[in-house]
C-alpha positions in Angstrom: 42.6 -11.1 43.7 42.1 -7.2 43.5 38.3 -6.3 44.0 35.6 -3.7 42.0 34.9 -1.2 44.2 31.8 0.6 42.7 30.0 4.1 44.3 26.7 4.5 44.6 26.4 8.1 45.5 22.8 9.4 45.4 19.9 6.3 44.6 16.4 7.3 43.8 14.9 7.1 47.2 16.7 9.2 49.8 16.5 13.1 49.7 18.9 15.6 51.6 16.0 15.6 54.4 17.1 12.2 54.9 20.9 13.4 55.4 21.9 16.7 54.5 24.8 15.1 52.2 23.1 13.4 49.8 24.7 14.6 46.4 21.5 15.1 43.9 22.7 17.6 41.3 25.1 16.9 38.5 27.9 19.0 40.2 27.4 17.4 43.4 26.8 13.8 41.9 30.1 14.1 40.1 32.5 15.9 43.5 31.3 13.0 45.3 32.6 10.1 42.6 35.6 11.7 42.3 36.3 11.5 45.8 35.2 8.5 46.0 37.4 7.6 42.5 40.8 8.7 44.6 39.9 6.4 47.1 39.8 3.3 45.1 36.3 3.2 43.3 36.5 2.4 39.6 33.0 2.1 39.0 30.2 4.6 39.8 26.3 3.6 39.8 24.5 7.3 38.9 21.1 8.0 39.4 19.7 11.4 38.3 17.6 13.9 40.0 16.0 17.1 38.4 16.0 20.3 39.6 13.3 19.7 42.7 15.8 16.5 43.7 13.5 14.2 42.2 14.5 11.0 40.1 14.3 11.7 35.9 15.5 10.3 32.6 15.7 13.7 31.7 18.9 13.4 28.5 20.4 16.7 29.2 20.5 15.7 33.0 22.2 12.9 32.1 24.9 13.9 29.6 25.9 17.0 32.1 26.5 14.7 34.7 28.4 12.1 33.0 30.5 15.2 31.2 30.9 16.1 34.8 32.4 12.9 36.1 34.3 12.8 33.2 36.0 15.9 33.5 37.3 14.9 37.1 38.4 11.4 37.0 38.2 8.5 34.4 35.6 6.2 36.3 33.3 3.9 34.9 30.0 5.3 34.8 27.1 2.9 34.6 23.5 4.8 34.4 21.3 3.2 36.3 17.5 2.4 34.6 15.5 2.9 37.9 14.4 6.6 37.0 11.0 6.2 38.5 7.3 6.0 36.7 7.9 8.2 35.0 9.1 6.1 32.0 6.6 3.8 31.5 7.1 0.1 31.9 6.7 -1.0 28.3 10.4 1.0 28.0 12.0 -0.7 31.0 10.8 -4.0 30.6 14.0 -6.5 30.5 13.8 -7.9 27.5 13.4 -4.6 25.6 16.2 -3.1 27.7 18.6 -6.2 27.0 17.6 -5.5 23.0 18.7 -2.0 23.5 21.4 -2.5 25.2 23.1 -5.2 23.5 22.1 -3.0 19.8 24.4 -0.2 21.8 27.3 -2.0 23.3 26.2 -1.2 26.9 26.9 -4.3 29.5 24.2 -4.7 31.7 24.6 -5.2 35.0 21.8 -7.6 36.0 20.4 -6.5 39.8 18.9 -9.5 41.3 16.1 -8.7 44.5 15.1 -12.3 44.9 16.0 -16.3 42.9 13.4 -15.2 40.8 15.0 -12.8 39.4 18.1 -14.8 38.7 16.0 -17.3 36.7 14.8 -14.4 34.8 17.5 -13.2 33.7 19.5 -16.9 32.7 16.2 -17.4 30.6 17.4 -14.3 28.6 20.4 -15.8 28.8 19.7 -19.2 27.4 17.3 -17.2 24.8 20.4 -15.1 23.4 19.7 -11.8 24.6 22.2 -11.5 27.3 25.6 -13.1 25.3 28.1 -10.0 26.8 30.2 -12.4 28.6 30.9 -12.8 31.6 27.7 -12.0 32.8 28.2 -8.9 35.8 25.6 -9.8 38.6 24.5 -7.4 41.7 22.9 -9.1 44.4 20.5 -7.1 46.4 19.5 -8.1 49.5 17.4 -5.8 52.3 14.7 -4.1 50.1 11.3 -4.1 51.3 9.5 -6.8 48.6 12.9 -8.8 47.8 15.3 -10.8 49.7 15.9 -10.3 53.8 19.3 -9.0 54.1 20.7 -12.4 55.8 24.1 -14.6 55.5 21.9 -17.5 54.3 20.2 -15.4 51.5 23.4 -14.2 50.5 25.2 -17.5 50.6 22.2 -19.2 48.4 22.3 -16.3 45.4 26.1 -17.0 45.3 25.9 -20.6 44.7 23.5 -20.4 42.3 25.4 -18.1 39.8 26.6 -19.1 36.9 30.2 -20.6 36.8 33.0 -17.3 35.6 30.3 -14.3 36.1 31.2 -11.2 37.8 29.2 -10.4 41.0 29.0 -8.1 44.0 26.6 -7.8 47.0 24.5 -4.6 48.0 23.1 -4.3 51.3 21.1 -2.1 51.8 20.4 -0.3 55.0 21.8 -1.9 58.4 23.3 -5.2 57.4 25.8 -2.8 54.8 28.6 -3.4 56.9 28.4 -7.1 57.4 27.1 -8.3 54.1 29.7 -6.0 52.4 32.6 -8.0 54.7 31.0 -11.3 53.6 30.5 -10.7 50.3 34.5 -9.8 50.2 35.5 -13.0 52.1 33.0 -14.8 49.5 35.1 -13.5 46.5 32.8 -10.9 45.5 33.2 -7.4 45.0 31.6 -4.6 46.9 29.2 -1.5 46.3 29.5 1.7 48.6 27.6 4.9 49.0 24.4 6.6 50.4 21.9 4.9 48.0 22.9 1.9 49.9 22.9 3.4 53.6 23.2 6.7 55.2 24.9 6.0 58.2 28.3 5.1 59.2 26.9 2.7 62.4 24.1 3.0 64.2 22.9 6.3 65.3 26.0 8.2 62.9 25.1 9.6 59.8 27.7 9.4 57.0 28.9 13.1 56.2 29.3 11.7 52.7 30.1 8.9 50.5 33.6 9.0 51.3 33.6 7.0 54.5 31.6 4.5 53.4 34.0 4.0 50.1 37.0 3.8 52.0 35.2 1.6 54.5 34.6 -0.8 51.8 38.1 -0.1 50.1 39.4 -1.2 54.0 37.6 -4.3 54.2 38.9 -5.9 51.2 42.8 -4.3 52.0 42.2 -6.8 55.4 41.2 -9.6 53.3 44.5 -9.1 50.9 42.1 -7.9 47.7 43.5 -4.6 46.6 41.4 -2.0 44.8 41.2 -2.7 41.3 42.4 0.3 38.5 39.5 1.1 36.2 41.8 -0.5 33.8 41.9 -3.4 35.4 37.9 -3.3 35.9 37.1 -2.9 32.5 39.2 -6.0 31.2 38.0 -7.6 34.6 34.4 -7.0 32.2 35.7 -7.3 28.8 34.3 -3.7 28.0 35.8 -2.2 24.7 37.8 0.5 25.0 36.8 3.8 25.4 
């Protein structure tokens, strides 16, 4: 079973004081995901920065980046909708983002920080406002507020998904490495990049997102699960074609 490999190159937390190779402008944002494309990622998770490296919803940001990305590799792109306070909440609230979504033909992917979360988001299932089957799920597990980044936490999320949906772990910070492995072995598929951790092992900063792409693209080799095409992600998701 071949696996989604998606990059996760910039987040909207870390700067370049942080580690010097944090990608933040469009240019930069779209070298990294095309490295990161030839190594076996298919999917890449964008966050945007402005000019002064912080996070924005700023359009033109957005459409020069993607245009970017686009003109290097053929990648998924999925925009991420944590661009700060910007935007105020009554426009990221779930339900109106599922409305919008679903009225654009944009599959969510559902982030998950804690159970709650989870029986959030099967309510808007059960309600009809999240019918884009199969359901794509990213369970997040080490930020400060949601779950501890623990085996058990892990193994709980993953039982409690619902039967044919799509899923993959991120770890963030120091349990990246071994969540990422489990989360393999568990049948899931993997996220890699500096918005997830900016160090190769303790005490080495990545010097990009590379390593930590072909890390991930590594694991799954050793567990027999193959890379997946971006063709073969975007039937994996029933997305329509492009």
């Amino acid at each position: 079973m071949s696996v989604v490999i998606t990059v996760a190159p910039t987040g909207p937390i870390a700067s370049k004081a942080d580690n010097p190779a944090l990608p933040t402008q469009p240019d930069e944002i779209a070298e990294a995901v095309h490295q990161a494309y030839l190594a076996g990622a298919s999917v890449a998770h964008i966050h945007l920065r402005d000019t002064s490296d912080r996070p924005t919803a700023d359009l033109t940001t957005a459409r020069r980046t993607m245009d970017l990305i686009a003109e290097r590799c053929p990648i998924l792109i999925q925009l991420s909708t944590g661009v700060g306070l910007s935007v105020p909440f009554t426009e990221r609230e779930a339900l109106v983002l599922a409305r919008r979504m679903a009225e654009l033909g944009v599959k969510p992917e559902l982030e998950i920080y804690d159970t709650g979360h989870l029986d959030a988001c099967l309510r808007l299932r059960d309600a009809g406002h999240l019918s884009d089957w199969p359901l794509q799920f990213s369970i997040v597990l080490g930020v400060q507020g949601g779950m501890a980044a623990t085996a058990d936490n892990l193994i709980t999320m993953v039982r409690r998904l619902p039967a044919d949906c799509v899923w993959q772990v991120i770890a963030i910070g120091r349990a990246n490495l071994e969540l990422t492995a489990i989360g393999l072995a568990l049948g899931g598929n993997a996220r890699a990049g500096l918005e997830d951790t900016l160090y190769l092992r303790k005490g080495e900063q990545s010097p990009g997102n590379l390593p930590l792409v072909q890390r991930a693209v590594a694991l799954a080799a050793a567990l027999d699960r193959p890379a997946a095409s971006v063709d073969e992600t975007a039937a994996l998701l029933r997305l329509p074609p492009r």
